[in-house]
N, C-alpha and C positions, 0 to 999 in steps of 0.2 A: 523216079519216085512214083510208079503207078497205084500203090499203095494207097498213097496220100489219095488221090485224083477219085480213088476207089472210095474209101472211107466220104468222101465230102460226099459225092456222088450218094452214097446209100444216108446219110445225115440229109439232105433234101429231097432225096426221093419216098425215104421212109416214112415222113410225116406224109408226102402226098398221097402215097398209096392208101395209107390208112383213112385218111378222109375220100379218097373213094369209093373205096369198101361201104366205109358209112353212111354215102350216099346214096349207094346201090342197095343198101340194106332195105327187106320189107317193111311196112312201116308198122308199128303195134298194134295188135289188136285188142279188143274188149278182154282185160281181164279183171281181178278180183281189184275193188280198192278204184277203177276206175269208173265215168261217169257213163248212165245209160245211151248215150247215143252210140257209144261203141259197139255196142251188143250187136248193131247189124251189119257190121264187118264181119264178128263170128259167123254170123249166117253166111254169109257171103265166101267164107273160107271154108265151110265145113257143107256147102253146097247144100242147106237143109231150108225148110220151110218153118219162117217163126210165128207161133202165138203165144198171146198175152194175154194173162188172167191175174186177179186181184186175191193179193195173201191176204192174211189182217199186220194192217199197217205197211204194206210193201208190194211188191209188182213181181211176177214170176215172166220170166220171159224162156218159153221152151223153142230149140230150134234141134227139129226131125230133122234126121239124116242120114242117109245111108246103112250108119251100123250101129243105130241108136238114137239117145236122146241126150242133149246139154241144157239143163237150165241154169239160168243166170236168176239172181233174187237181186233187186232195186229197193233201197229206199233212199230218200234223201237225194235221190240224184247219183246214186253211188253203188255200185255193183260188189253186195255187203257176204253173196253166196255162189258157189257154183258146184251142184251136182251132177253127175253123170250115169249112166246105164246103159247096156249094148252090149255088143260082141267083141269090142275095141275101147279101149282106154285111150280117150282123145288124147291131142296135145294141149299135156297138162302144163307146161312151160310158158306156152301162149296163155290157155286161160288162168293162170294164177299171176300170171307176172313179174311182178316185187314179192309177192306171197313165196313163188316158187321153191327160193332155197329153203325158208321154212319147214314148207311142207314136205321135202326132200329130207330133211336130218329130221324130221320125226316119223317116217316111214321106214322103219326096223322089223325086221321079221320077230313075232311073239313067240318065245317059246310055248311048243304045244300045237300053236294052230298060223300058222302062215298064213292062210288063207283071207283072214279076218283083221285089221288094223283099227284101232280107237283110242284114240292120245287125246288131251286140250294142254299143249301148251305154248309158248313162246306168241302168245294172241292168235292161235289157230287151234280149231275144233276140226280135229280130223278122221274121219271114217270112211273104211275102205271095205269092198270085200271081193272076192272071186270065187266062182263057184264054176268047174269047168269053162266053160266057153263065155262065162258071162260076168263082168264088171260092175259093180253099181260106185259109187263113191261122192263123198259130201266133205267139202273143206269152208269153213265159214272162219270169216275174220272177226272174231267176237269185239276187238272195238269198234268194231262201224256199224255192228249189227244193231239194229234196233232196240229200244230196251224192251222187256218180255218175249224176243222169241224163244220160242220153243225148238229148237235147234229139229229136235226129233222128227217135229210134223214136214220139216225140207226133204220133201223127196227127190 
């Protein structure tokens, strides 16, 4: 019956492989919905230098990098925005998080212009664009945002 011997064997081994994996997994970084002290992980993953300056009612946190720029928007303690610009479309996976499948099923090509993407729904304000070589994009979680921002002035 090596069968049997078989099956038991992958029945206790399967559970343990899989929590090793998990353990060896990276650990999360700063993304949308989480709290501002993650934000310097991103830096630290995207090899960029961060500065911090004052929006009204909230905190922009930009980290230079390589092949552009990510900002993160704070209020509350809570990373409520995150825009992008460059030559590269970071990983948006990382910085959206929980956000990400979201943002994923409402990123659809518009007929007409592909190019340009602008949705608000499922609690995300989503704006995208490409222009040859260059990226810019804005996904804000409008229930954590703030109340009166001006979505528009998030560059």
């Amino acid at each position: 019956m090596p069968a049997t011997r078989f099956h038991t064997a992958a029945r206790v081994l399967g559970p343990l492989a899989a929590a090793l994996a998990l353990a060896a997994a990276p650990p999360a970084l700063a993304s949308l919905g989480d709290e501002v002290a993650s934000v310097e992980r991103d830096r630290a993953v995207l090899n960029g230098v961060t500065q911090v300056s004052a929006g009204d009612g909230y905190e922009v946190h930009e980290i230079a990098h390589a092949s552009g720029s990510v900002r993160q928007y704070v209020a509350g303690g809570r990373v409520f925005a995150v825009t992008w610009e460059g030559s590269a479309v970071p990983d948006l996976a990382l910085l959206l998080g929980d956000y990400h499948p979201r943002y994923a099923s409402l990123i659809v090509p518009q007929p007409g212009n592909h190019h340009v993407v602008s949705v608000a729904a499922n609690g995300l304000s989503v704006h995208t664009q490409t222009i040859l070589r260059s990226h810019r994009g804005q996904v804000v979680a409008t229930s954590i945002a703030p109340p009166k921002t001006v979505f528009a002035s998030l560059r």
